[in-house]
C-alpha positions as CSV (number, residue, x, y, z in Angstrom):
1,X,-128.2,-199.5,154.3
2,X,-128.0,-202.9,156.3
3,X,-127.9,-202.4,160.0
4,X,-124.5,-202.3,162.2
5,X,-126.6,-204.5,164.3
6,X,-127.1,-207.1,161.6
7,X,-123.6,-206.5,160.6
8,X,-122.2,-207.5,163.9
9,X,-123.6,-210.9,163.8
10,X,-121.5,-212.1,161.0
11,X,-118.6,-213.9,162.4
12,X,-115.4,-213.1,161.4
13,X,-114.1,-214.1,158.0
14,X,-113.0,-218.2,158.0
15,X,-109.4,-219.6,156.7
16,X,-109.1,-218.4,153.1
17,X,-108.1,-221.1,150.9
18,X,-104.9,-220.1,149.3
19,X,-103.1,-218.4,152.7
20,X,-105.2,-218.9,155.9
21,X,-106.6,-216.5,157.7
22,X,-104.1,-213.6,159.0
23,X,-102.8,-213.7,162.6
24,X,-104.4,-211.3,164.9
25,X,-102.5,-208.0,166.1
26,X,-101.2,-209.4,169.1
27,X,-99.9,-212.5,167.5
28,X,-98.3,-211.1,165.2
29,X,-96.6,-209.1,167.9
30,X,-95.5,-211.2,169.4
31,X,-94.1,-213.3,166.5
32,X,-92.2,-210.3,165.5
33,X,-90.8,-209.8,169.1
34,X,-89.8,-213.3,169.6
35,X,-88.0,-214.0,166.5
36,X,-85.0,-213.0,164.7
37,X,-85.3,-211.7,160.8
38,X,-82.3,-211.4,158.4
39,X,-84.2,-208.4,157.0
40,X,-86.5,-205.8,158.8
41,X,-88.0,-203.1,156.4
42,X,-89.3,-200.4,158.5
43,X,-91.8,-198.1,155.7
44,X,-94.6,-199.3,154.1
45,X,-95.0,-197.7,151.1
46,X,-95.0,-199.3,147.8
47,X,-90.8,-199.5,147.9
48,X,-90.9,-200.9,151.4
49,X,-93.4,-203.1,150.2
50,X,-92.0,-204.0,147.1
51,X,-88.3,-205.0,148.5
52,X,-90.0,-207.4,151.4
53,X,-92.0,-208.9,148.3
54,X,-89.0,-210.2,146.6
55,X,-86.7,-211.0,149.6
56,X,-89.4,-212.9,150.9
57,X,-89.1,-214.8,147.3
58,X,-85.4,-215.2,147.7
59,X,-86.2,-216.8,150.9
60,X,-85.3,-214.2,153.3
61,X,-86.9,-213.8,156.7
62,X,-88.4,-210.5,156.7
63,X,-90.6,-208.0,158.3
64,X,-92.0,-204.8,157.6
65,X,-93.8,-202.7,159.5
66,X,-94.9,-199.0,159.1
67,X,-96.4,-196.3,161.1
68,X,-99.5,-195.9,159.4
69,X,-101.5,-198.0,157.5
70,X,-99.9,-200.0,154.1
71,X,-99.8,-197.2,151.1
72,X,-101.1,-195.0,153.8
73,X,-98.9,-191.8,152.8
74,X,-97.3,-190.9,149.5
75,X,-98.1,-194.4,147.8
76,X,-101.9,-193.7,147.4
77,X,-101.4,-189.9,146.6
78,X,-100.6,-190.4,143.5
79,X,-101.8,-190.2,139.8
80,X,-102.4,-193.4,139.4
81,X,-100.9,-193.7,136.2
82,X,-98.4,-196.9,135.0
83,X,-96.6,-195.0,132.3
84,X,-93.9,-194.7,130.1
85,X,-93.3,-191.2,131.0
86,X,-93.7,-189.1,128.1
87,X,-92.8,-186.1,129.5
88,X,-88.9,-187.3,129.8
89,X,-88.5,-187.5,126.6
90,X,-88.0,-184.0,126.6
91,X,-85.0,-184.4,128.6
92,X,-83.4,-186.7,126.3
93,X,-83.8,-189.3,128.6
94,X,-84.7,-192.5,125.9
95,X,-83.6,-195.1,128.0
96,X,-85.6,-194.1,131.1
97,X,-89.2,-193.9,128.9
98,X,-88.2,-197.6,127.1
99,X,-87.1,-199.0,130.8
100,X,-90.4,-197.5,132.0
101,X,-92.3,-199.1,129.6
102,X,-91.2,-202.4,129.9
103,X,-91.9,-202.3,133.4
104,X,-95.5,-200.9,132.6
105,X,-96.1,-203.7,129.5
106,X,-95.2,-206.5,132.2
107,X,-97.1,-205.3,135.5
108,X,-100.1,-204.6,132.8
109,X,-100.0,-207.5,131.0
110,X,-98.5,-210.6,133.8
111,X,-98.0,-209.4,136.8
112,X,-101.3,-207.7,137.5
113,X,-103.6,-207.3,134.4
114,X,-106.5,-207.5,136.9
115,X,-105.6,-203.8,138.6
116,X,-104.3,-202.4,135.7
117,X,-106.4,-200.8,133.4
118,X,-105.0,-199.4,129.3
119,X,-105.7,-195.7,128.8
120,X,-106.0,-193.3,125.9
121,X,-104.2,-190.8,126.5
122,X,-105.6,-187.2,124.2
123,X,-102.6,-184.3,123.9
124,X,-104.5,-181.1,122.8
125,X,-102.1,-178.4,120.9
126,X,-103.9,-175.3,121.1
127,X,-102.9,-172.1,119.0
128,X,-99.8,-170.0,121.1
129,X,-99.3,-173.7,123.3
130,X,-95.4,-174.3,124.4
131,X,-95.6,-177.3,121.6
132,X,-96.2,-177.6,118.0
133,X,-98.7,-180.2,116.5
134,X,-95.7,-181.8,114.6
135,X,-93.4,-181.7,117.5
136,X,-96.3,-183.2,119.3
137,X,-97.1,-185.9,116.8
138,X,-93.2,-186.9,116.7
139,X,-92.9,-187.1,120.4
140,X,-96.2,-189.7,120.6
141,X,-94.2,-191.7,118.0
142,X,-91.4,-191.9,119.5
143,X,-92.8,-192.4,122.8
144,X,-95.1,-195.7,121.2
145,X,-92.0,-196.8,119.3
146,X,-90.0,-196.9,122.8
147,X,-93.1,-199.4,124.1
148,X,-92.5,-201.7,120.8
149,X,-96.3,-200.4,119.7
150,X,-97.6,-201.9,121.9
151,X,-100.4,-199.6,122.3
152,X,-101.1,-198.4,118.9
153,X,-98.6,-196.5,117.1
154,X,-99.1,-192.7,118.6
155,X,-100.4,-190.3,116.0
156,X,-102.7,-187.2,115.6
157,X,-106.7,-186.4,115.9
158,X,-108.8,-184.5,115.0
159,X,-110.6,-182.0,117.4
160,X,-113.7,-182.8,116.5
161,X,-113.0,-187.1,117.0
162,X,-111.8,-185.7,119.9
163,X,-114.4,-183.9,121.2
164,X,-116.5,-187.1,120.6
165,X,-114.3,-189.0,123.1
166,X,-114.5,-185.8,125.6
167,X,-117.0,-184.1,125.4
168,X,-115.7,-181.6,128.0
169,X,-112.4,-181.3,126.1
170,X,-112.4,-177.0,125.1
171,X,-112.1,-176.3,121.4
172,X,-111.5,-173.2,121.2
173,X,-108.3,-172.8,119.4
174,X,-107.7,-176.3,119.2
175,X,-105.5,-177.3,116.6
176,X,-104.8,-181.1,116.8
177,X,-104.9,-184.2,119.2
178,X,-101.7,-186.2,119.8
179,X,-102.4,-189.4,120.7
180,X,-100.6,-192.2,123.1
181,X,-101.7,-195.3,125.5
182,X,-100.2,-195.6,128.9
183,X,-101.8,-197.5,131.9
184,X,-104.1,-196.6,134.7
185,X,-104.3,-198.1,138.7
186,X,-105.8,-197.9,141.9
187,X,-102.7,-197.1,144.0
188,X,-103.7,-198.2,147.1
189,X,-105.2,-201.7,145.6
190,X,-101.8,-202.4,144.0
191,X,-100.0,-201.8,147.1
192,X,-102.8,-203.8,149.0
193,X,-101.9,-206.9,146.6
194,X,-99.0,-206.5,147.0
195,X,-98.3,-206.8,150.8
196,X,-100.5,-210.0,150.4
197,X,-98.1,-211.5,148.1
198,X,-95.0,-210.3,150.0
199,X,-97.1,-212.7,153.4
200,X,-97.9,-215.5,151.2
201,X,-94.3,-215.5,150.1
202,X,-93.4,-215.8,154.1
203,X,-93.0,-212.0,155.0
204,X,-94.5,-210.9,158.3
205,X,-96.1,-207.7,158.5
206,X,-98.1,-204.9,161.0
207,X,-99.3,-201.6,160.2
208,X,-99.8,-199.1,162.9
209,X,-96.7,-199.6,164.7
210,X,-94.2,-196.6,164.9
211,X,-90.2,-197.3,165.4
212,X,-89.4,-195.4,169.0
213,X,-86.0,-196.5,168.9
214,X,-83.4,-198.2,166.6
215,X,-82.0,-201.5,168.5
216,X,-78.0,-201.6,168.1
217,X,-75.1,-204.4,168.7
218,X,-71.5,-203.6,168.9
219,X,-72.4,-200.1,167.0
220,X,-74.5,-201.9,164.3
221,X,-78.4,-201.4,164.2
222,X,-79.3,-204.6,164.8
223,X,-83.2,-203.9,165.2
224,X,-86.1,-201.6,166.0
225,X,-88.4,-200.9,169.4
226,X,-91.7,-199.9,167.9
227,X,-95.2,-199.4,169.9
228,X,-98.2,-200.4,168.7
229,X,-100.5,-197.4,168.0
230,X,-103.8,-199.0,168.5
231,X,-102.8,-200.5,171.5
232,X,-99.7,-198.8,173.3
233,X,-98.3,-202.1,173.4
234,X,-94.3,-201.9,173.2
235,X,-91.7,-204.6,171.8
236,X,-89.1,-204.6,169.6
237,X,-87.7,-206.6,166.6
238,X,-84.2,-208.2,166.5
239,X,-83.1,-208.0,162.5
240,X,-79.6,-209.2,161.1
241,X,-80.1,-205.8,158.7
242,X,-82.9,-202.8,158.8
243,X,-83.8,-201.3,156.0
244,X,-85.1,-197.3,156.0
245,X,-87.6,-197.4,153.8
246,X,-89.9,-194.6,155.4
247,X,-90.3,-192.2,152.5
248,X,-90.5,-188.9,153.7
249,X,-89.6,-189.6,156.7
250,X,-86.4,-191.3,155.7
251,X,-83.7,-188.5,156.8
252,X,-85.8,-188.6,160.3
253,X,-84.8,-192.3,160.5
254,X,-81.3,-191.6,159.7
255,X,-80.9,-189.0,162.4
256,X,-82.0,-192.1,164.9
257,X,-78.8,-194.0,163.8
258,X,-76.4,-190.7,163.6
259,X,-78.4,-187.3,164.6
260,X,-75.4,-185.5,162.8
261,X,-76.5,-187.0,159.5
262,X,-76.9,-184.8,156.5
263,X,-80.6,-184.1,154.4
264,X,-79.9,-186.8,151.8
265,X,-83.3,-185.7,149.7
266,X,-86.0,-182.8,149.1
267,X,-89.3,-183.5,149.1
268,X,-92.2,-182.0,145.9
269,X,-96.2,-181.6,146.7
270,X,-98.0,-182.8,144.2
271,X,-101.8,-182.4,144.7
272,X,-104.9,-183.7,143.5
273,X,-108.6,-183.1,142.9
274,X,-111.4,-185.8,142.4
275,X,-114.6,-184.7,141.2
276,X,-117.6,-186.3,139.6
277,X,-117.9,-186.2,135.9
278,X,-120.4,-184.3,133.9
279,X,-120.5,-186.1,130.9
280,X,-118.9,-189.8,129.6
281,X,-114.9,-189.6,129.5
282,X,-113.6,-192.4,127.0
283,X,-109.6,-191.4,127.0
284,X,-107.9,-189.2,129.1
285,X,-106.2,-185.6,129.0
286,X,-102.7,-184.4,128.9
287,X,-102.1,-180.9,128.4
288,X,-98.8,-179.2,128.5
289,X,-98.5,-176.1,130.8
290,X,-94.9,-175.3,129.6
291,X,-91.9,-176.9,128.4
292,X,-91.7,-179.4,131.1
293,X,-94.9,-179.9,133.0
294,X,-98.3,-181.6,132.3
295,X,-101.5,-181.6,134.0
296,X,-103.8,-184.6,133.9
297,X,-107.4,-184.9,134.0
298,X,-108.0,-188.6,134.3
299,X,-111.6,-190.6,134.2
300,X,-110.8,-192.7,137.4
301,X,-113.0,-194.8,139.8
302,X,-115.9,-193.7,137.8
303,X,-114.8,-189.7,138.6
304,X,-112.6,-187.3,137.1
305,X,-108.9,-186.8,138.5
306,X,-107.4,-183.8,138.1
307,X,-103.9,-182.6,138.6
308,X,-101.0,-182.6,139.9
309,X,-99.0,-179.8,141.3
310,X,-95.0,-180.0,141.9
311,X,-93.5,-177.8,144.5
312,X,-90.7,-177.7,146.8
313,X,-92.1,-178.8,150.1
314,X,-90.3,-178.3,153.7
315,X,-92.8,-179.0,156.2
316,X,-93.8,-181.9,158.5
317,X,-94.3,-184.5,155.7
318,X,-97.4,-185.8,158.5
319,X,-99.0,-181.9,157.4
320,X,-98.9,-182.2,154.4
321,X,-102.8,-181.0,152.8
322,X,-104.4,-179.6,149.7
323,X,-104.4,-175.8,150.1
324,X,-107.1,-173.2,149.0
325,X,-104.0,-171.9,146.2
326,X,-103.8,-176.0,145.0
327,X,-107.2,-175.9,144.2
328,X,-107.0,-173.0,142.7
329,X,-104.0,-174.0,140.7
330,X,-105.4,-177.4,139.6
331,X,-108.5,-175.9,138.5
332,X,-106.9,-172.8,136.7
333,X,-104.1,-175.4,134.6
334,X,-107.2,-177.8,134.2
335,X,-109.1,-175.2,132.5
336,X,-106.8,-174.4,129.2
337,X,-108.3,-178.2,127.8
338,X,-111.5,-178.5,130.0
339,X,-114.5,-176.5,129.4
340,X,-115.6,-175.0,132.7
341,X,-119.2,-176.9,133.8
342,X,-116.7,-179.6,134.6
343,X,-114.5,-177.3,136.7
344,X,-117.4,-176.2,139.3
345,X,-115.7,-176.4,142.9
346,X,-119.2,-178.3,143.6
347,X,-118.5,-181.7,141.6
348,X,-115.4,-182.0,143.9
349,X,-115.8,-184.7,146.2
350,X,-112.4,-185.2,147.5
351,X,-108.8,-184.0,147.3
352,X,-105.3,-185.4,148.6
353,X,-101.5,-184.7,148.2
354,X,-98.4,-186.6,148.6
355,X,-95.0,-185.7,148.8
356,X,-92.2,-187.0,146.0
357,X,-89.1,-187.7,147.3
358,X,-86.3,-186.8,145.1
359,X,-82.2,-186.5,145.5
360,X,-81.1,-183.6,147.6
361,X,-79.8,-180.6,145.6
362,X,-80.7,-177.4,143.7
363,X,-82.8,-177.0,141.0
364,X,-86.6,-176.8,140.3
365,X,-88.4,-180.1,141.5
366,X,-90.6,-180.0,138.5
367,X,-87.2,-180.9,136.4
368,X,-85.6,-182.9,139.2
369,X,-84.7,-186.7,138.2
370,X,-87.0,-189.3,139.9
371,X,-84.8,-191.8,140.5
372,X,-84.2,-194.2,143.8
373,X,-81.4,-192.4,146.4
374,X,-79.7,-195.2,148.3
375,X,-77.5,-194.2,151.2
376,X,-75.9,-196.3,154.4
377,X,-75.4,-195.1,157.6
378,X,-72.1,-195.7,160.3
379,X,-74.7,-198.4,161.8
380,X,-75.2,-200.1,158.7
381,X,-78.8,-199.4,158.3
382,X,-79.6,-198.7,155.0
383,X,-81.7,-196.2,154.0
384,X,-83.5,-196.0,150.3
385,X,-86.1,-193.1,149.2
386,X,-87.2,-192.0,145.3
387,X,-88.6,-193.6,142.5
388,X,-91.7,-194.0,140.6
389,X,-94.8,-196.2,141.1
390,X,-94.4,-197.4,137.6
391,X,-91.1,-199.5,138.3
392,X,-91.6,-200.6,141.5
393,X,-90.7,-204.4,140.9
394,X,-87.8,-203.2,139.4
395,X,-86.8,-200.5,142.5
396,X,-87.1,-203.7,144.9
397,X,-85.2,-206.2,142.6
398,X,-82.4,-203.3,142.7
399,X,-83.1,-202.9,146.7
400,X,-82.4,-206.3,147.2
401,X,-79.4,-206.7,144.6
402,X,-77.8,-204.0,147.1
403,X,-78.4,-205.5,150.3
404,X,-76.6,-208.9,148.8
405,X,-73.9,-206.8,147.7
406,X,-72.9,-205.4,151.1
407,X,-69.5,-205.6,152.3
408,X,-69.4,-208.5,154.6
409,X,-72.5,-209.8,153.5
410,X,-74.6,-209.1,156.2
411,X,-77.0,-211.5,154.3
412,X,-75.6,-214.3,154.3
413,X,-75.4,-216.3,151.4
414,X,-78.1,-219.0,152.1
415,X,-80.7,-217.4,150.2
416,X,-81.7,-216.9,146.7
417,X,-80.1,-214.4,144.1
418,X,-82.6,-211.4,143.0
419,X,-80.9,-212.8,139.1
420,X,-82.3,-216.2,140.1
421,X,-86.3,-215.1,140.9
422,X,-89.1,-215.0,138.7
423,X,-89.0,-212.0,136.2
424,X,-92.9,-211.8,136.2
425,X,-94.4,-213.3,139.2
426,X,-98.2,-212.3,139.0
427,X,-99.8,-210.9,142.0
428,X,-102.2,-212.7,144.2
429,X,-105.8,-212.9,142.0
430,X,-104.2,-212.6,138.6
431,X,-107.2,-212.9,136.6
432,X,-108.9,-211.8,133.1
433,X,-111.2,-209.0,135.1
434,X,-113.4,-209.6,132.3
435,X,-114.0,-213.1,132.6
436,X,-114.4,-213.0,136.4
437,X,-117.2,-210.2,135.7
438,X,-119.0,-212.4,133.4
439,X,-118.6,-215.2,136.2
440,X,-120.1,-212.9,139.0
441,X,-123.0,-211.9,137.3
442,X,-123.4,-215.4,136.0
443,X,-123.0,-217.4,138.9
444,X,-125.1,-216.4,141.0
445,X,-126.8,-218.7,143.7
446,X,-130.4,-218.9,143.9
447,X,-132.1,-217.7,145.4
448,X,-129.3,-215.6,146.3
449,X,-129.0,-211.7,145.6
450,X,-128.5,-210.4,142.1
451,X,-124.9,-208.9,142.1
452,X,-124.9,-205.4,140.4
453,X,-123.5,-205.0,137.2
454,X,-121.0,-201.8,138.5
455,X,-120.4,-204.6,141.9
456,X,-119.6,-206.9,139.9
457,X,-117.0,-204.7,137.5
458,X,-116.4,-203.4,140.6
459,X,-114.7,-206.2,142.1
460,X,-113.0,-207.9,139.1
461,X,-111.0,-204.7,138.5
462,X,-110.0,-204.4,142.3
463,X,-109.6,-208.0,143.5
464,X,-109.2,-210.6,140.0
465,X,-110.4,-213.9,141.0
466,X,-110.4,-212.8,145.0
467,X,-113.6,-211.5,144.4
468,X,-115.3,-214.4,144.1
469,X,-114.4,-215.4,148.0
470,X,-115.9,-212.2,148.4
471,X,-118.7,-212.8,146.4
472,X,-119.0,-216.5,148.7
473,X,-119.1,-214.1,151.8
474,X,-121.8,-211.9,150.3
475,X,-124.0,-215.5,149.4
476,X,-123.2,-217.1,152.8
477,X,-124.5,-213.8,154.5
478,X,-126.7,-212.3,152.6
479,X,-126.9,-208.9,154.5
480,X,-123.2,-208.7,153.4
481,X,-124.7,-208.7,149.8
482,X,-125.9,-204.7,150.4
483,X,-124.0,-201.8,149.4
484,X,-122.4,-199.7,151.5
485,X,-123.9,-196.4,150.3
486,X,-126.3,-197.0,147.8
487,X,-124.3,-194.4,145.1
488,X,-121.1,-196.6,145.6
489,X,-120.7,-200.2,144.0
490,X,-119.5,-201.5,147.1
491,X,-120.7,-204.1,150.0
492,X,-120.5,-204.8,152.9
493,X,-118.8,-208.0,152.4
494,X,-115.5,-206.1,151.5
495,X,-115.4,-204.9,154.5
496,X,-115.7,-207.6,156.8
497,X,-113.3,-209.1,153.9
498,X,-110.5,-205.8,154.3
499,X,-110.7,-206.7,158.2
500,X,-110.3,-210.1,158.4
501,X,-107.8,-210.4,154.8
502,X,-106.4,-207.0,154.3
503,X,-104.8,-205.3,157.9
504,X,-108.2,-202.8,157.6
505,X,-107.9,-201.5,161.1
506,X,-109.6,-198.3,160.8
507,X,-112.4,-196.5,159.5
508,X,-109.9,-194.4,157.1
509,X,-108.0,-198.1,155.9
510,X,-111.3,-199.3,155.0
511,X,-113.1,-196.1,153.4
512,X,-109.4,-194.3,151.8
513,X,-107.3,-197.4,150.9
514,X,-109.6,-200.4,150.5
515,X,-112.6,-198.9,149.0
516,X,-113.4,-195.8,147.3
517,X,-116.0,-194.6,149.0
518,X,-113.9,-191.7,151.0
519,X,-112.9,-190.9,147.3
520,X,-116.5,-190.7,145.9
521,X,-117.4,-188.1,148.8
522,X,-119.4,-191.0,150.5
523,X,-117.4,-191.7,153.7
524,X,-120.3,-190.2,155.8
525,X,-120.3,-190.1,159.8
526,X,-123.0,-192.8,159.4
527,X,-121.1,-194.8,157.1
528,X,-117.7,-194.4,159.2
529,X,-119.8,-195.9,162.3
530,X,-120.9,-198.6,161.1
531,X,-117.9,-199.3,159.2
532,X,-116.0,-198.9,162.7
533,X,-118.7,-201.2,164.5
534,X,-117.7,-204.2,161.7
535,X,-114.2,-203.8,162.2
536,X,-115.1,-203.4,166.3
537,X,-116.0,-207.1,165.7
538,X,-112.4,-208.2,164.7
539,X,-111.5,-211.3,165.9
């Protein structure tokens, strides 16, 4: 692996040519403290991120800072799946799956075809299973038919096809295959993009800085004081309206505006296992446990995903962690469709968990309706928590419809309607990930490095047509040009490139959001040091 001295002689990264080159921390400090926004959206998780995204388009000025680090909590815990929800349609609820899926066909297909990846989705029914091969095979019909067919019309298998496709999937009573297509993501890349497109539309944003304090005028919150954690630095944000957006956390930012006010959610665990793969996965599985849950085993990141759990969780949401009975659990579910050389706790390289935050009120959480809770406070702060990752364009168009909507308009009305904005505004490095493979491998300088053929599929699928300023940093310094860890398909270069273009101010924002190398098991000490030595380096 190249040297953290060698690494500590490149400079930092220059102006990029569509946005510039990001201010540095305390700039952006003390932009934040010295004006005054019409919209501060403290959380930033995909919905926080998502609702500065479009009123930044509408031409709001906005902020948004979180805590942690961008998608640093729930937002990259999840299954990264885009998808209909199939499961749903159990419930009756058609309109939900066909609104899902229109949101899925257009981040898939405009808005981001270059994160978003199609996935065959296999539904064994095994002999005694809670569903019938026929019930099976109407549901994936129904459940293409609500997606206009878009991905194939859903029908049945054979095992043995199957087994082809999986060769891990068990066989043993296996009756039939149901077959569908959903979508797959890197969670934390789509929030990344994201938060880049909500700055180039104008948004200002900082990660790392926790709200202390809510700022108020005449009774009305009217702000934040936050503190930098990096730094200890205090200041504070003046905002015509603040918008909770904090996730789990959300009733803990209520009770800073009233600390009488009510729970107004419950919060569901789901966990996850990564683990490397055994044999070649070409689709993925979906096996039904009972009547209303599924567990996944996904091929992801050039692993094996497995999971998720769903269980009522009432803890610090900062504790939340994959437990010895998750495991277990995951493993156990993942077994009735996956033979067990795939299941050894030794291929597990990582494991994570998030919290879903769903509407206050009885019930199992595994049937509970994930749908967005929007409440307002005697301040005026508004607070919104719930959804899904699959809709979140449309969970910020509906964030932002609210806040025009206000009594009094708080607003203003010099800004553009949400019904006025683009309905499928691409994100930044919208791209063929195809074609801008083909280009890296071709393209080459000489007599530059030769780019790797998993680097180079590598970066099309995680950056579009950003990887080739990446690909320019890698040429320009050639050390750059070396992986990481030699089992990952990443360099160096996006690195200094997640510092200098993507808020990376730790070790764990490099190595768990921007890369995948904490994923893969390969976020050794020596890896985190020299990782913390480029970022040292910032400018």
């Amino acid at each position: 692996m190249t040297s953290p001295t060698t690494l500590q002689s490149v400079p930092a990264l220059g102006t990029h040519p569509a946005s510039g080159s990001h201010p540095s921390r305390a700039e952006t400090r003390e932009q934040l403290a010295r004006a005054s926004y019409d919209l501060l959206v403290i959380g930033g998780g995909i919905l926080g991120i998502s609702t500065a995204w479009h009123a930044a388009q509408s031409g709001l000025r906005v902020a948004l800072v979180d805590a942690g680090d961008f998608a640093g909590a729930t937002s990259s815990a999840s299954s990264k799946l885009l998808h209909g929800g199939l499961r749903y349609l159990q419930t009756g609820a058609v309109r939900l799956v066909a609104e899902n899926h229109f949101e899925r066909r257009a981040v898939s297909r405009q808005v981001a075809p270059h994160l978003a990846n199609p996935l065959t989705f296999y539904l064994p029914v095994y002999k005694g299973g809670p569903h019938g091969a026929a019930k099976l095979g109407a549901g994936v019909f129904a459940y293409s038919a609500l997606s206009a067919f878009g991905d194939g019309v859903g029908h049945l298998l054979s095992p043995s096809k199957a087994a082809q496709d999986v060769p891990e999937l068990r066989t043993e009573n296996l009756k039939a295959v149901a077959v569908y297509g959903d979508d797959q993501m890197n969670d934390a890349r789509m929030a990344l993009m994201t938060v880049r497109a909500a700055v180039d539309a104008g948004a200002v944003v900082l990660n790392h800085a926790e709200v202390t304090g809510l700022r108020t005028t005449r009774g009305r919150v009217t702000g934040a004081e936050l503190k930098d954690r990096l730094t200890g630095e205090e200041f504070g944000v003046n905002a015509r309206l603040v918008l909770n957006a904090t996730g789990p956390w959300v009733d803990h930012l209520r009770r800073m505006e009233d600390p009488h006010a009510a729970p107004s959610i419950r919060l569901s665990k789901g966990a996850h296992l990564v683990l490397k793969r055994t044999a070649p996965w070409k689709a993925a599985l979906a096996t039904p446990i009972d009547k209303y849950r599924i567990t996944f085993a996904l091929p992801w990141e050039d692993m094996l995903l497995l999971g998720t759990t769903d269980e009522m969780y009432e803890g610090d949401p900062a504790d939340v962690s994959v437990t010895e009975s998750d495991i277990s659990q995951i493993l156990d579910e993942a077994a009735f469709s996956v033979r067990d050389q795939q299941l050894q706790r030794d291929l597990i390289t990582y494991s994570f968990a998030g919290l879903r935050v769903l509407p206050g009120g009885p019930g199992d959480t595994a049937k509970a309706k994930r749908e967005t809770v929007v409440t307002e406070g005697p301040g005026g702060m508004l607070s919104v928590a719930g959804g899904k990752w699959t809709t979140f364009r449309h969970i910020g168009r509906t964030v932002l419809k609210k806040l025009e909507e206000l009594p009094g308009r708080p607003l203003g009305d010099d800004f553009e309607p949400v019904s006025e904005l683009p309905k499928r505004l691409p994100l930044p490095g919208v791209a063929n990930p195809r074609a801008v493979e083909h280009r890296l491998l071709v393209d080459r300088p000489a007599p530059g490095p030769r780019m790797g053929a998993d680097t180079a599929r590598h970066l099309a699928t995680h950056y579009g047509s950003l990887a080739f300023d990446i690909a320019r940093l890698a040429n320009e310094h050639p050390k750059l040009a070396e992986r990481v860890h030699p089992d990952a398909p990443e360099i160096w270069a996006q690195v200094v490139w997640a510092r200098d273009q993507e808020w990376a101010e730790t070790a764990d924002d490099v190595l768990r959001r921007r890369t995948t190398l904490t994923i893969r098991g390969l976020a050794t000490d020596e890896v985190r040091a020299r990782v913390s030595e480029v970022l040292d380096k910032k400018q």
